[in-house]
C-alpha positions, 0 to 999 in steps of 0.5 A: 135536844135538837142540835143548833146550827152554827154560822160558819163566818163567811157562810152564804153571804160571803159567797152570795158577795163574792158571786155578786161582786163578780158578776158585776166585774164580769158584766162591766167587761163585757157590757161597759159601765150603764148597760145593765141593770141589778136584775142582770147583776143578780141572774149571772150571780145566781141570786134573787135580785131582792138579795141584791137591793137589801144588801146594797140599795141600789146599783151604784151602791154596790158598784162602789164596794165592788171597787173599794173591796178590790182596791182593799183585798189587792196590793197589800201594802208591802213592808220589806224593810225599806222604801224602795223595797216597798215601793217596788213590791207595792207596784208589782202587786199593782201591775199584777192585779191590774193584768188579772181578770177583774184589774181592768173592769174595776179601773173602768167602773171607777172611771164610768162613776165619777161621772154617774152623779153624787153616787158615782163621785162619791164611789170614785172618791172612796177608791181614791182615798182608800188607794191615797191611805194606802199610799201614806200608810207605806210613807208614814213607815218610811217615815218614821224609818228615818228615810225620806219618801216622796209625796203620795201624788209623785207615786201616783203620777210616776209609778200608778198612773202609767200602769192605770193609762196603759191598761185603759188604753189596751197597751198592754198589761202591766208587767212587774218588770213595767212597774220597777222601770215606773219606780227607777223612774220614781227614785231619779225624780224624787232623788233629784 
């Protein structure tokens, strides 16, 4: 009886993903967003570019779960017990992933897609939503905790946005020591 083989979860396309998904962050920081094409993506992947195009279609395709997988595998949502125990672990984690080899890269894809056409903008607004669910799913907790959180956009605009800015503008990585300064910031703005 000849043995059947068994799929390992994860196997081959897992790790064909995750040579993809770096190939693309690896392209974007070295080229920038438009200057290669899914042929280049499938070479530094070390796959055949019909793998690429019958997983994900087309570019923009996989250029936007690239962001989104990133978004949802980085900066766990923290549950410490409290907002403000939350909040700072939430920023540290994005601080660090922000500082690490990919952080970057995918912040200036979701940036160069939003203006790529209906594609880009809708890959640009799955990264937003994901990150807005995220943000909610920790102030729901707070919530129901009986504490008293600030709106998902002061998060945004006080704790995420100047780490986002500081990276694009190659001011330095975030530090976790940045991120709870942004979030003392948060909680004399939101306390007042």
């Amino acid at each position: 009886m000849e043995e059947q083989r068994q799929r390992r979860p994860g196997g081959r396309s897992a790790r064909v993903r995750a040579a993809v998904h770096q190939a693309v962050t690896g392209l974007v920081a070295e080229r920038g967003y438009g200057n290669f094409t899914v042929a280049d993506v499938a070479a530094s992947a070390g796959v055949a570019d019909t793998s690429v195009y019958r997983r994900w279609g087309t570019l923009e395709a996989l250029l936007m779960d690239v962001a989104i997988t990133w978004l949802t595998t980085q900066s766990p949502i923290p549950d410490t017990g409290t907002l403000d125990g939350d909040l700072r672990a939430y920023a540290a984690n994005v601080a660090r992933d922000l500082a690490g080899p990919d952080g970057p890269a995918v912040l200036r894809l979701v940036i160069a897609l939003s203006s790529a056409g209906p594609d880009g903008v809708q890959a640009r607004d799955a990264f937003l939503a994901e990150r807005s669910r995220q943000l909610q799913a920790m102030l729901d907790r707070a919530r129901d905790r009986g504490e008293h959180p600030p709106e998902g956009l002061d998060i945004l605009d006080h704790v995420l946005a100047p780490m986002y800015i500081r990276v694009l503008f190659g001011a330095g990585p975030p530090t976790p020591e940045y991120a709870d300064t942004l979030v003392d910031r948060l909680v004399l703005v939101a306390g007042a």
